[in-house]
Every structure is written in C-alpha cells, then in structure tokens.
N, C-alpha and C positions, 0 to 999 in steps of 0.2 A: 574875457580873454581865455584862450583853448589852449592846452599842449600840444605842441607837434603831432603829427600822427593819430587824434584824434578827430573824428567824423561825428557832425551829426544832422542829422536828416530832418527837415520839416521847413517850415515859411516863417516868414519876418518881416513887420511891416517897418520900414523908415522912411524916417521924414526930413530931408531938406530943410536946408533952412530957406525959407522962401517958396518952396515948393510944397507939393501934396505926395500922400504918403507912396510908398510906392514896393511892391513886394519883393522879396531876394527869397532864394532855396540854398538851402545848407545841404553841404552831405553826409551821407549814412555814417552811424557812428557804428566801428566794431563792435561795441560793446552790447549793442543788441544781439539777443541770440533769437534765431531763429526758432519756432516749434518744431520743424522737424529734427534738427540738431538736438534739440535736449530729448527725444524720445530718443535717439537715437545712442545717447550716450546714457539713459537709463537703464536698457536691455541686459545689457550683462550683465548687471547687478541682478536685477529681477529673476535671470536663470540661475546664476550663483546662488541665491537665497532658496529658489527650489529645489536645487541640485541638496544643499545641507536640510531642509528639513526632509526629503523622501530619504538622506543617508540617516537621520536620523530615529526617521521613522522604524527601517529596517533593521536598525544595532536595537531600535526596541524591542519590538517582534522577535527577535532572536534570543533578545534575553530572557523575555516571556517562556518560549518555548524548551529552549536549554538549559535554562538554569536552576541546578537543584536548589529550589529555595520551597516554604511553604505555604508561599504567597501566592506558585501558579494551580490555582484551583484543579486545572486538568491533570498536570502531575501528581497532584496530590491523591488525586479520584483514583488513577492507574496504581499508586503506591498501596492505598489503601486497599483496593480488592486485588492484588495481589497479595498481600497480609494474610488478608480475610481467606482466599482461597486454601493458605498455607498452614492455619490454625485450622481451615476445617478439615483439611488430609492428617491433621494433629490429631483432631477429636476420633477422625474415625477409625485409626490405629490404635488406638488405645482402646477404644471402646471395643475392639475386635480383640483385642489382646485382653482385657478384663474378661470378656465373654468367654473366652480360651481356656483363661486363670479357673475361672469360677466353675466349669465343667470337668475340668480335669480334676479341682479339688471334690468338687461335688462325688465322680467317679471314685477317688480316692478314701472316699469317706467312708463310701460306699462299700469297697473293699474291704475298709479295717474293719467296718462293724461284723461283716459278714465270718472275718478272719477271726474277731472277738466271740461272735456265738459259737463258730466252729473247736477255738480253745476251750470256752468255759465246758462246750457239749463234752470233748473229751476228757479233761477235767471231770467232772459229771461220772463220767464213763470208768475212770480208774478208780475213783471215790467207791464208786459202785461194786468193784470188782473186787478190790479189796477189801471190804467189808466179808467176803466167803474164800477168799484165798492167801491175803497179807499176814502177816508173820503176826501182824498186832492186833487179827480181826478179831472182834468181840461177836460171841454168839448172843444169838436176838433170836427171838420168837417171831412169830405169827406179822407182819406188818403192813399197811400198804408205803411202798415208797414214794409213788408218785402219780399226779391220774393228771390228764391230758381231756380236754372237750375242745372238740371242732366239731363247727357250723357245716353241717349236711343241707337242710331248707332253712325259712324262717323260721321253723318250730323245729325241725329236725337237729339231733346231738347225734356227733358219733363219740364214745370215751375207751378211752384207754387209760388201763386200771395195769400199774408194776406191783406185782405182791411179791413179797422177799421171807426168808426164816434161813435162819441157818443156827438154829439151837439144836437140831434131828439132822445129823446129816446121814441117817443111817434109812430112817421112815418118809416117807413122804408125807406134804402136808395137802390134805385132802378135804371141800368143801364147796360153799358156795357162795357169790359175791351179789350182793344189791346196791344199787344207787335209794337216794332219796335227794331231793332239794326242794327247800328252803326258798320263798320270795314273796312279794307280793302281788296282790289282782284288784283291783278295781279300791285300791287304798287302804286292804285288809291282809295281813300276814296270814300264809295259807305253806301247806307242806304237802307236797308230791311224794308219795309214797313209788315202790316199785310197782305196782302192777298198774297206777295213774300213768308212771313213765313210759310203762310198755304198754299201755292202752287196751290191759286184757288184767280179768279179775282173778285167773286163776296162773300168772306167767309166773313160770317156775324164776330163782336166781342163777345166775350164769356160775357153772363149773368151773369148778378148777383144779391142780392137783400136777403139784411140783417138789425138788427137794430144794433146791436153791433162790429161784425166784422166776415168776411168770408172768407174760403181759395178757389180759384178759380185757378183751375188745367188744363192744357193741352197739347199741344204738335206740339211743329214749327220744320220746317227742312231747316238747312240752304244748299245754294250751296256747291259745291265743289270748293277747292282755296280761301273760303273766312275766313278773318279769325279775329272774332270778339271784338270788343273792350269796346261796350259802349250798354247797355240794355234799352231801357225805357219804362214804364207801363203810359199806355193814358187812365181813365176814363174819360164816357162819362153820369154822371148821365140822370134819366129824368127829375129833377128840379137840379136848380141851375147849377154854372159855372163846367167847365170841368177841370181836375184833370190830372198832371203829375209828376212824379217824376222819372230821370234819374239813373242808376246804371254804377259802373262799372263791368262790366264781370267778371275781375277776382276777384269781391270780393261777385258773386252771384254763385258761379260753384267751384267746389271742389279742391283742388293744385294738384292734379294728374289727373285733366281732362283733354282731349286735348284743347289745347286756352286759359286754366284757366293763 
C-alpha cells in the first residue's frame, strides 16, 4: 500500500486467481532524481568552495608579503642588507675620522718636539751667555763647551768644536785644536790620531784665538771598517797648560747617523 501522491515506476507480474500471470506498469515515482538535476544543484557549491580557497589563498600571499614578521625570508634578506649597508657607511666614517685623528696628532707631535728643541736650544743659548755676561758668571779658563759631528760621506766628518775662557777678559786666548778618536777595526781597539783624521803626516792643528768663546769648524775622514766610539778635542794654548776634554760619539753625532 502507497501514500497518496506517490509514483512509482517499473512492472508487476499478477496473477488471477484462475488465470495466468499477466504484467501491469506502475508510475514514476518523484522521489527519483534525475542525474542531470543533482549536477545541477551541485554547481554552486563547487564555485562557492573555489571562490574561498583562491580568497584564501590571496589573504595568504598578502600576509606573506606585508607582514613584518621574521618568518618572511625576503623581508628579512632586504632588512638585513640594509643594516649591513648602514654599518658599513658606520665603519667607513670612522675609520676616515680615526685617520683624521691620527694625522693631525701625529702633525701635532710633531710640532711640540720641534717647539721642545727650539726651547731647550735657547735655553742652551742663555746658559751660555750668562756664563761671560750674568751678575753670577764664574770666570773659567781655557774649555771646550761643546763639539757637534755631522756625516759629510760615509767616511767623511764635518765638527764643530765651541771653545769658551772667560778668566782673561783683557788677553785673548790663543792656540790650536786637534781631534783624535777612539774605535774599533776589524775586532781590535785602535786610535786615530790628527793627522790619520786629516789623512796627511805633517797637517798642522786648526787655529784659533778668541776672548770669550769661538766655534772652530772642520773636516776628518775616518777609514773604512772602522767604527768609532769615543771623540776628544786636544787644546794646545800659546800660554798656559794644554786642555782636553773626551766625548762620546754617540752623544756628539745625530741618532740616525751611521756609528751614532
């Protein structure tokens, strides 16, 4: 037995009673649906479902791209060599500014020492002058003050010899001055006499003849191989005793001379 308003479709054999079977047709029931009816009510679903994943794909992509997190590797890469670019215009300011620092100090250093020789020289120079004209100078005989050797050639000296007296300020002090030095040659202690230095057997000593004090200038050459340790300056006044005073080399010859 069926409900009203329900169909259904297909064949039926019944049988009589007394008879043989015999076929009846039923009809179509609603309740069948068709195939093209369910694809047809499938559709919008199937675009609605694509329509959310390509929206979803896109809010992805977008987070990807704008979002500052340190998860998006390409941001990161632009972050980083922009850093890197910004420490290296760091590095090379300073390093321009060190180099700046360091020259200017250098220059200035340079300055004071030059300003320190120029004090102690005058320094030097009034010490000097006072000694024959200050309220408290003491009178001194016969002396040398001070001798000076610069490198002319490899073997060549030029000296400069200050000879001083202010015990006579009336006579003049009148004579003559010799070098000798002192060194060694070939691992043996040996002495250069004046006329080895002037490289002649009969070279007179260099004149002199002052009342206060005089520089007396000239010019020795030592051998080759030898190599000098010890200077000394020999007056020979024309009155009174003879006058010596020894030096060391390297504190009469300049620290970048050769021997000094």
């Amino acid at each position: 037995m069926h409900n009203a308003g329900e169909y259904r479709t297909g064949f039926a054999l019944t049988r009589p009673r007394g008879a043989g079977y015999t076929v009846a047709m039923t009809a179509p029931s609603p309740l069948s649906d068709s195939p093209g009816r369910a694809r047809r009510r499938r559709g919008p679903l199937v675009l609605l479902a694509v329509v959310a994943v390509a929206l979803l794909f896109g809010a992805w992509g977008l987070w990807q791209v704008f979002a500052p997190t340190s998860g998006n590797p390409q941001r990161q890469l632009v972050d980083q060599q922009g850093e890197l670019e910004g420490l290296r215009q760091q590095v090379s300011t300073l390093t321009r500014s060190d180099q700046i620092s360091r020259d200017a100090n250098r220059e200035l250093q340079g300055t004071l020492a030059e300003r320190d020789e120029e004090i102690a020289a005058l320094r030097a120079d009034v010490a000097f002058y006072e000694r024959f004209v200050g309220a408290t100078a003491q009178r001194r005989g016969l002396t040398v003050h001070e001798l000076r050797m610069q490198p002319r050639t490899e073997q060549g000296w030029h000296y400069t010899a200050t000879l001083t007296q202010s015990l006579s300020r009336e006579a003049a002090s009148v004579g003559s001055m010799r070098l000798s030095v002192e060194g060694t040659r070939e691992g043996r202690l040996e002495t250069l006499e004046w006329p080895d230095l002037r490289q002649r057997e009969d070279a007179d000593g260099v004149a002199y003849s002052f009342k206060y004090f005089q520089q007396v200038e000239g010019d020795i050459v030592l051998p080759p191989g030898f190599e000098p340790l010890r200077v000394t300056v020999h007056l020979e006044p024309e009155r009174g005793s003879a006058v010596e005073r020894p030096f060391s080399w390297a504190d009469v010859t300049p620290r970048s001379a050769p021997g000094a």
